[in-house]
Every structure is written in C-alpha cells, then in structure tokens.
BAFI-3210 file (N, C-alpha, C; in Angstrom, 3 decimals, decimal comma, padded with zeros to 6 digits):
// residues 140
n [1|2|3|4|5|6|7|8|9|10|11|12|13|14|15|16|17|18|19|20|21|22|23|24|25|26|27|28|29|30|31|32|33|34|35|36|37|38|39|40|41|42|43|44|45|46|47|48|49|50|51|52|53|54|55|56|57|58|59|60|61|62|63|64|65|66|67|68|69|70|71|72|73|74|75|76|77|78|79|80|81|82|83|84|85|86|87|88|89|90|91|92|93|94|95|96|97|98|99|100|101|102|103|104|105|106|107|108|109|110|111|112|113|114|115|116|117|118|119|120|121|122|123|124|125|126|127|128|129|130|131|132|133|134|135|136|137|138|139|140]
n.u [033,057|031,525|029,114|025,799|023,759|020,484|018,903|018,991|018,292|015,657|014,511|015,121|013,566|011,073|010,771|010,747|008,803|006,760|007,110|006,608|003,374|002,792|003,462|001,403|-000,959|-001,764|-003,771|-003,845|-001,362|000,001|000,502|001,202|003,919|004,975|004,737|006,366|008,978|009,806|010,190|012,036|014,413|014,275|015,505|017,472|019,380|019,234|020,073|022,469|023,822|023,297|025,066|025,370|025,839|027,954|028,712|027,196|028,826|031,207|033,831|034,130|036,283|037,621|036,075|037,009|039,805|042,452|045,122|048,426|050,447|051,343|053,543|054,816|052,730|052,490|054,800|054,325|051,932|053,287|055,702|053,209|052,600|055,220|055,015|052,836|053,857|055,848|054,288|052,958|054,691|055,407|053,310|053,329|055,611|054,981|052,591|054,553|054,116|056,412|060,225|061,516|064,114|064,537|062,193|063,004|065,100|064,093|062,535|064,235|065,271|063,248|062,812|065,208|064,236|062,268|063,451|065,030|062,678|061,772|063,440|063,149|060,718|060,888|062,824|060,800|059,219|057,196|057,153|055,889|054,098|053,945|050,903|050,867|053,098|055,254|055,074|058,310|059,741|059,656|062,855|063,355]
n.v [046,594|044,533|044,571|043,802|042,199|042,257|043,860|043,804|041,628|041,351|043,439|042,288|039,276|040,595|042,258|040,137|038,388|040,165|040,930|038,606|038,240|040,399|040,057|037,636|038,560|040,908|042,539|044,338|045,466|048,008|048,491|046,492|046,092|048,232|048,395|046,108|046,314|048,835|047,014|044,844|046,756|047,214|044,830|044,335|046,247|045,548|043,001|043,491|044,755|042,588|040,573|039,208|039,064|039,032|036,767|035,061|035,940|034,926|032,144|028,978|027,966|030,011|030,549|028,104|027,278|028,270|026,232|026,234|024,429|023,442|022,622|020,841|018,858|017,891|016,729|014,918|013,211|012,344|010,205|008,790|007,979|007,038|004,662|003,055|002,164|000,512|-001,243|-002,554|-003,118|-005,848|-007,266|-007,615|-008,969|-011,245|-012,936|-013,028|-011,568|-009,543|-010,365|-011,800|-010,675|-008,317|-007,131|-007,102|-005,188|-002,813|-002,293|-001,869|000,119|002,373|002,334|003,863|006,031|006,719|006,848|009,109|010,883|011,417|012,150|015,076|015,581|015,569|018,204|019,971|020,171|022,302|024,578|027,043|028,125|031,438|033,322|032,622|032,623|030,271|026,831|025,173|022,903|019,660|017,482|014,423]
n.w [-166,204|-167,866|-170,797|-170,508|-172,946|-172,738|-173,013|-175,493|-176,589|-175,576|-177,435|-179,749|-179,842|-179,213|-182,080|-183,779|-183,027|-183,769|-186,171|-187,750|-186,636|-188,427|-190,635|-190,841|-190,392|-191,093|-193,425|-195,452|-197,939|-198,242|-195,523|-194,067|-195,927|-194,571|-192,051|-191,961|-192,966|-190,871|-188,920|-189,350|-190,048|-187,176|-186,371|-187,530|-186,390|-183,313|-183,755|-184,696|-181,998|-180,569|-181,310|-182,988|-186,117|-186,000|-185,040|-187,154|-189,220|-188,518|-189,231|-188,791|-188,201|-186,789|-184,785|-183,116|-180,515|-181,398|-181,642|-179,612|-179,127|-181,837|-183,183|-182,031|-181,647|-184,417|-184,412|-182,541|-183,730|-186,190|-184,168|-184,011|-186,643|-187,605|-185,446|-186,569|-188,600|-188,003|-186,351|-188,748|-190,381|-188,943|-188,612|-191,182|-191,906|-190,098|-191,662|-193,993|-195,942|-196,572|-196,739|-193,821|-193,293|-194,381|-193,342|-190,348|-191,081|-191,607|-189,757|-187,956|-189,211|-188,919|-185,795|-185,364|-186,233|-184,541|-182,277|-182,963|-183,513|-180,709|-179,366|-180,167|-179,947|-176,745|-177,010|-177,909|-176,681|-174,075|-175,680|-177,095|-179,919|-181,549|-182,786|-185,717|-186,367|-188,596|-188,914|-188,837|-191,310|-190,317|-189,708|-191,093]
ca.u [031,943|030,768|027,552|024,899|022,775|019,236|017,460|019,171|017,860|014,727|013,838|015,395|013,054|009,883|010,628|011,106|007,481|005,873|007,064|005,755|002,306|002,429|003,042|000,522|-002,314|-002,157|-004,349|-003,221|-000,340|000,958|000,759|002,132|005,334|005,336|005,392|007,686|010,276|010,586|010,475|013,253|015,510|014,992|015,910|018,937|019,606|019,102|021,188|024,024|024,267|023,521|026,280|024,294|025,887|029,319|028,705|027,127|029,772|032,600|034,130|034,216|038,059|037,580|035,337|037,416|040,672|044,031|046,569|049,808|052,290|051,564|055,009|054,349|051,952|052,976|055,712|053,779|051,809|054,915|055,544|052,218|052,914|056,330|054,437|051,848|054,499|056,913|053,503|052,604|055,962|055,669|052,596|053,734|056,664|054,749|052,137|055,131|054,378|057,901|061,178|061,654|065,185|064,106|061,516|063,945|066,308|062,882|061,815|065,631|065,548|061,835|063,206|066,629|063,570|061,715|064,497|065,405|061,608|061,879|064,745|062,626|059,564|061,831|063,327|060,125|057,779|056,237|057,719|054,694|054,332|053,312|050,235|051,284|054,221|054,811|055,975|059,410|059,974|060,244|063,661|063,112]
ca.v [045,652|043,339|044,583|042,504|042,577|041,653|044,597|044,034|040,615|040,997|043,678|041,555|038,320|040,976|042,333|039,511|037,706|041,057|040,626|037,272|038,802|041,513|039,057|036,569|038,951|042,568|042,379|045,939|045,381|049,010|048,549|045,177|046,823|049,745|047,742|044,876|047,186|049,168|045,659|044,606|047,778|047,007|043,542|044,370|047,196|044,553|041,491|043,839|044,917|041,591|039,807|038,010|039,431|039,110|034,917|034,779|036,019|033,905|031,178|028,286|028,141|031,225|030,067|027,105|028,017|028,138|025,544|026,393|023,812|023,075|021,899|019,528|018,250|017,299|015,930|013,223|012,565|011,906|008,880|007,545|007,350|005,584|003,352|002,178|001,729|-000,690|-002,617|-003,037|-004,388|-006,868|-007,671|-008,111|-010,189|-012,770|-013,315|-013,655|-010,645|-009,378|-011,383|-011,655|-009,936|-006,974|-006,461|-006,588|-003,870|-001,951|-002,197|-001,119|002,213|002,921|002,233|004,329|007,197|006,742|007,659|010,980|011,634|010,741|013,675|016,005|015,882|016,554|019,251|020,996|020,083|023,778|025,852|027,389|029,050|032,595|033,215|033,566|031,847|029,575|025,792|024,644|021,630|018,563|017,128|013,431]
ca.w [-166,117|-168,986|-171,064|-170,902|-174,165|-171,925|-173,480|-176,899|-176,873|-175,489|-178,411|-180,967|-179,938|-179,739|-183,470|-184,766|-183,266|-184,396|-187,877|-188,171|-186,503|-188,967|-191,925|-190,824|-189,887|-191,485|-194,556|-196,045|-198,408|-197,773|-194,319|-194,118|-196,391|-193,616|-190,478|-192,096|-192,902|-189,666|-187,983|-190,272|-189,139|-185,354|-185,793|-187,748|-185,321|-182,521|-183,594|-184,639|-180,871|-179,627|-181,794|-184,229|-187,096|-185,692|-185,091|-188,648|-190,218|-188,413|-189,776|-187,683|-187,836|-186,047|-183,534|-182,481|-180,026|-181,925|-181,243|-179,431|-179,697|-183,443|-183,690|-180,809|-181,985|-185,379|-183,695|-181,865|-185,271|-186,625|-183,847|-184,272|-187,896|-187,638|-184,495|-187,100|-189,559|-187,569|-186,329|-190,001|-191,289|-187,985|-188,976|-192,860|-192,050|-189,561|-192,774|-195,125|-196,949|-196,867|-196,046|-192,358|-192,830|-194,635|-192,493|-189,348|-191,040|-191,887|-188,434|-187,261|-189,653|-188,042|-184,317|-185,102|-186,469|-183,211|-181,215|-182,711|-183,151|-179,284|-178,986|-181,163|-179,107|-175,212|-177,303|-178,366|-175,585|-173,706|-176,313|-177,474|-181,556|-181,412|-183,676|-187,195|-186,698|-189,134|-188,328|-189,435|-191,522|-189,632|-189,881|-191,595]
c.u [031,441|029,732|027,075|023,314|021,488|018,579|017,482|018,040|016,317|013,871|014,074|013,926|011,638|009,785|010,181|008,918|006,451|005,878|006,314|003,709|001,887|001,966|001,940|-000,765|-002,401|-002,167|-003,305|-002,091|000,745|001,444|001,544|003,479|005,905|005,924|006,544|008,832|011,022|010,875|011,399|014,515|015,471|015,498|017,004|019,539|020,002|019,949|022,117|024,424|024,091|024,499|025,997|025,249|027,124|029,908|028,290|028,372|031,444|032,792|034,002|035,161|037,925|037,195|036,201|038,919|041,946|044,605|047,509|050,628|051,894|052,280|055,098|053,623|051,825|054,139|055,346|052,554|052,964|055,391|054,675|051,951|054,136|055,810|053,904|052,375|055,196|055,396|052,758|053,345|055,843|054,801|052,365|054,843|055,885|053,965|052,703|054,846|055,599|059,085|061,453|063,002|065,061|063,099|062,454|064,688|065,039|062,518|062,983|065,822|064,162|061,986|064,542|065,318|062,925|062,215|064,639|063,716|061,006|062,323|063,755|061,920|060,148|062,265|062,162|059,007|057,697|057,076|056,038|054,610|053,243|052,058|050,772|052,634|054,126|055,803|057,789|059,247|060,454|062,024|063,520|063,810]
c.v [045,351|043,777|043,708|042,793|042,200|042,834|044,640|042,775|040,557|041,903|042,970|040,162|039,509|041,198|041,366|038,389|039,222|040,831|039,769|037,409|039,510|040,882|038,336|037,318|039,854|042,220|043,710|045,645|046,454|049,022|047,388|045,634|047,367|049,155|046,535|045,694|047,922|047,779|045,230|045,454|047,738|046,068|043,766|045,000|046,401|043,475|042,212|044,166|043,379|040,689|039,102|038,188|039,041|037,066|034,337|034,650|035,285|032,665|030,534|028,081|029,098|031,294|028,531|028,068|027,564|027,042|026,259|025,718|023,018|021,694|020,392|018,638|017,342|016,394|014,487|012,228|011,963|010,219|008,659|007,268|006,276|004,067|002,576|001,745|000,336|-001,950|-003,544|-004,117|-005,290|-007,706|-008,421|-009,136|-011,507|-013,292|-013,785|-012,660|-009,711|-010,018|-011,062|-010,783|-008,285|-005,920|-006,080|-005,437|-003,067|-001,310|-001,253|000,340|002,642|003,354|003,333|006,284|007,949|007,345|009,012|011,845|011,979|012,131|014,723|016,659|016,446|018,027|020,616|021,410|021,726|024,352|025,903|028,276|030,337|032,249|033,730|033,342|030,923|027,876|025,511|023,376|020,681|017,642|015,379|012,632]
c.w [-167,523|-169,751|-171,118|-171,843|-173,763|-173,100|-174,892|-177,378|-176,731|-176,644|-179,829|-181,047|-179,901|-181,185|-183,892|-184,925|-183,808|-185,999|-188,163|-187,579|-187,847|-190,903|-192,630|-190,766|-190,768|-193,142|-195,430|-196,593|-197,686|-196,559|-193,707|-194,302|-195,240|-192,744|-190,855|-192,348|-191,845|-188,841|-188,567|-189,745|-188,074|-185,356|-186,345|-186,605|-183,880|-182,487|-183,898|-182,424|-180,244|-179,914|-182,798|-185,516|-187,211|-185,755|-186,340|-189,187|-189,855|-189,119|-188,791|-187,542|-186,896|-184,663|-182,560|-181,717|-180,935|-180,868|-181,100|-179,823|-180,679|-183,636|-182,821|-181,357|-183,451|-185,224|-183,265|-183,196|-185,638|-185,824|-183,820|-185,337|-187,709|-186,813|-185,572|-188,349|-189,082|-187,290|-187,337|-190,330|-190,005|-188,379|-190,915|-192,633|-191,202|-190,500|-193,833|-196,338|-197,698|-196,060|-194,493|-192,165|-193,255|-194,189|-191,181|-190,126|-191,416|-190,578|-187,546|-187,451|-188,534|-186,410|-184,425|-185,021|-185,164|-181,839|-181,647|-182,849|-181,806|-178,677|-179,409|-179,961|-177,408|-175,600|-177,127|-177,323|-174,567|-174,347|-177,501|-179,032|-181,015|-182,461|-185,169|-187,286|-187,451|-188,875|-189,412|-189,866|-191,096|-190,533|-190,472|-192,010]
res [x|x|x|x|x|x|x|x|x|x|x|x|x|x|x|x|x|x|x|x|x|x|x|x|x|x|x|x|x|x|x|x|x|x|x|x|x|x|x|x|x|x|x|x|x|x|x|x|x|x|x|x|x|x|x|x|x|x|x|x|x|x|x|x|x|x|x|x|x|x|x|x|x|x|x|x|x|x|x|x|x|x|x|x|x|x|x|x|x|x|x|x|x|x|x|x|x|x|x|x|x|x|x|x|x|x|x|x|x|x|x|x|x|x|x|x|x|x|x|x|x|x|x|x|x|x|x|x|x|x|x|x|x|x|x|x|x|x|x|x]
***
C-alpha cells in the first residue's frame, strides 16, 4: 500500500504559516532566531518526506516521460522534411525560381528518397530503443 504524506503535508503547511507568524509578530530577536530555526528544521524535515526536495531538484527532462521509438520518430521527421522540400521546389519552379527541368529531376531524387524513407519507417515501426540506447545514424 502507497504512503500517503497527509500528515507530512499537513505539518509542513503548519510550519511554514507559524514561521511567517513568528517573523511577523515575535518582537524578541533571540526568540524570533529560536523559534525560526526550529520552524526551519520541521519544514525541511517535512518537505524532504513529502517530496519537495526531490521535485526541486529534478530537471524537467526528468519530469517529462522518455521517448521510445526515438528512431521512429526521427524517421517520420525525416519525411516531413523531404515533404516540405519537394513542395518548395514545386513551388520554386511554378514562380520561375529554378528551371522547370531541374526542378522535376530535384523533385524525382526527393520522391526516389521518400520511398526508401517509406521502407525505413515499415521497417522500424514498434521496435522500441531501450533506455540508453543510443540511435543509429539515419541512412541518407
């Protein structure tokens, strides 16, 4: 069964409005010092068990879920780069920015790319990268 930090939390949120009591009200330097300090060690005491310390100190890489299929996924990058390549040069040759024939054999290498990036992706699709695997260099 699960702990559930209820009593961590609920002395963490008393410390913490005592401190700010103790701050705001208690004339007495020394005594101020006294009680801010033990109130200081419950609340550390307190957010380490409730997790506080543990979510601080993550990264947010850390906090997000890992990607599996990486490789997959760079994969289909990959055709929606070449896609936005061929609709460029289509878009460059009907303007007259490059010759209409050099764009067709442009467009032909891009479409020949499409296909084996086509193959790539059937190949790789639910094969999942362990963690700490590292990807292989796409074939190009």
């Amino acid at each position: 069964m699960p702990r559930r930090p209820t009593l961590e939390l609920i002395v963490l949120i008393a410390a913490l409005l005592a401190d700010v009591v103790v701050l705001l009200y208690v004339r007495d330097s020394g005594a101020r010092v006294s009680l801010g300090l033990l109130l200081v060690a419950l609340i550390v005491w307190a957010s380490a068990r409730v997790g506080v310390v543990e979510l601080v100190t993550q990264s947010p890489a850390e906090r997000v879920q890992k990607r599996r299929f990486t490789r997959l996924r760079s994969q289909v990058q990959q055709l929606l780069d070449e896609i936005r390549r061929l609709n460029w040069m289509a878009v460059d040759a009907e303007r007259g920015f490059r010759s209409r024939e050099k764009a067709l054999q442009e467009m032909d290498m891009i479409e020949e790319r499409l296909k084996n990036l086509i193959q790539e992706i059937r190949s790789t699709a639910g094969h999942m990268e362990l963690e700490g695997e590292e990807e292989e260099p796409a074939n190009g």
